[in-house]
C-alpha positions as CSV (number, residue, x, y, z in Angstrom):
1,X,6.8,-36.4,-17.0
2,X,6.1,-32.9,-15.3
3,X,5.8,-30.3,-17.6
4,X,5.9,-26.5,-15.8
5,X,4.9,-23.6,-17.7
6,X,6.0,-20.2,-16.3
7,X,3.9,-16.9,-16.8
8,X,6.1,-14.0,-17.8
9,X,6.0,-11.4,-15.8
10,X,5.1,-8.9,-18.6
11,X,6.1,-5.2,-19.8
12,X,4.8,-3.1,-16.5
13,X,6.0,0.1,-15.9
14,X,9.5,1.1,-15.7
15,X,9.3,4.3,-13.5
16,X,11.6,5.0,-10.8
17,X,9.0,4.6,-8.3
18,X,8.1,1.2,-9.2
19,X,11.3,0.1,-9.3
20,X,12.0,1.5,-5.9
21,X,8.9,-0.6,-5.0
22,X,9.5,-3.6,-6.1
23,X,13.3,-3.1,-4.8
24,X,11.6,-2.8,-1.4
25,X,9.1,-5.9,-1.9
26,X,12.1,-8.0,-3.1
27,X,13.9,-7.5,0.3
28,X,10.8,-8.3,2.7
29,X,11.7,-11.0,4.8
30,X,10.8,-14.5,3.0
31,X,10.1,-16.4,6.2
32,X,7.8,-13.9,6.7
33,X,5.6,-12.8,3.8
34,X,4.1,-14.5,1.2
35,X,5.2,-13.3,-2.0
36,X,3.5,-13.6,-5.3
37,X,4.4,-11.4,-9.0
38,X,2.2,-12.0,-11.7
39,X,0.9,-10.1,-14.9
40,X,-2.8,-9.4,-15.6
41,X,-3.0,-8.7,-19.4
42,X,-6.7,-7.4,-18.7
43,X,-5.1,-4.6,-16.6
44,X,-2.5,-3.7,-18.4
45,X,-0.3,-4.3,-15.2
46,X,2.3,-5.9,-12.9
47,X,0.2,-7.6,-9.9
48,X,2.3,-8.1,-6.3
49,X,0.9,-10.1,-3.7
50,X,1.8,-9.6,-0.1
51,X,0.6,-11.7,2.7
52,X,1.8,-12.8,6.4
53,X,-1.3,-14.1,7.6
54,X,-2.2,-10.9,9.6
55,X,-2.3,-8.5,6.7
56,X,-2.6,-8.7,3.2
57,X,-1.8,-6.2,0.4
58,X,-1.7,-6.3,-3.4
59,X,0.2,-3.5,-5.4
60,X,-0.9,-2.6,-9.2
61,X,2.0,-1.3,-11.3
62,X,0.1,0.1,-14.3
63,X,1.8,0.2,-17.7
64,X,0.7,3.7,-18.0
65,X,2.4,4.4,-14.6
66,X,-0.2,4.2,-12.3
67,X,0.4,2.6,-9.3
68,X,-2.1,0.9,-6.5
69,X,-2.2,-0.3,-3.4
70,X,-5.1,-2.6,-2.1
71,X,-4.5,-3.2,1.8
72,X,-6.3,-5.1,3.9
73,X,-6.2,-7.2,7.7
74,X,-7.8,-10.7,9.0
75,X,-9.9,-11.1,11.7
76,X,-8.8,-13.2,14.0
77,X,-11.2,-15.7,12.9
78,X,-9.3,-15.4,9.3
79,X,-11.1,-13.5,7.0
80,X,-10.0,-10.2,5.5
81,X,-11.4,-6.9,6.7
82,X,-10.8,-3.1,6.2
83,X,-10.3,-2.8,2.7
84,X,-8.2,0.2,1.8
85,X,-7.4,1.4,-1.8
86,X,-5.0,4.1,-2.4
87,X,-3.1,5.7,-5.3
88,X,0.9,5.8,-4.8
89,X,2.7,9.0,-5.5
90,X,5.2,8.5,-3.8
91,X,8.0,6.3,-1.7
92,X,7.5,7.7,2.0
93,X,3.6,6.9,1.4
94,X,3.8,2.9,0.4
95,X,6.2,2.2,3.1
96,X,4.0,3.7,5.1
97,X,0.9,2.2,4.1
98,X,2.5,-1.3,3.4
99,X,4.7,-1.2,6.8
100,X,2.2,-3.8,8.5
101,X,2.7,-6.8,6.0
102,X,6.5,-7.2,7.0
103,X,6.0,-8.8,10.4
């Protein structure tokens, strides 16, 4: 017997923004991103994981409507470099900022 157990994706913020986001992350293209949603209780927020084996981001969707974007690339050896955090205000400045994970 195989017993699955599915953690809900939780309460996170309803703003436009993140809506618009998550609208966005939903139509990456699956054969070429990774795609992970989870919920971190501890934060208090909606966790995103994007990944395509060149680039690698990870959006926080705050309850309390704070959104943020951890960016990163590999090394051509594989491991992850550049680390970039940044606050998102706005829709221009995630696509933007997320633009490399797509491809």
């Amino acid at each position: 017997m195989t017993i699955t157990l599915e953690r809900l994706v939780g309460p996170a913020c309803g703003s436009k923004l993140a809506n618009y986001i998550e609208h966005l992350i939903d139509n990456l293209a699956k054969n070429l991103v990774d795609i992970v949603y989870d919920y971190q209780e501890v934060l208090c927020c909606k966790v995103i994981l994007i990944n395509n084996q060149k680039n690698y981001g990870q959006i926080e969707i705050h309850n309390s409507s704070y959104i943020e974007l951890l960016y990163q690339q590999y090394f051509s050896t594989g491991g992850l470099k550049d680390i970039n955090f940044s606050k998102i205000i706005a829709l221009p400045q995630f696509t933007t900022l997320i633009g490399g994970t797509n491809g």
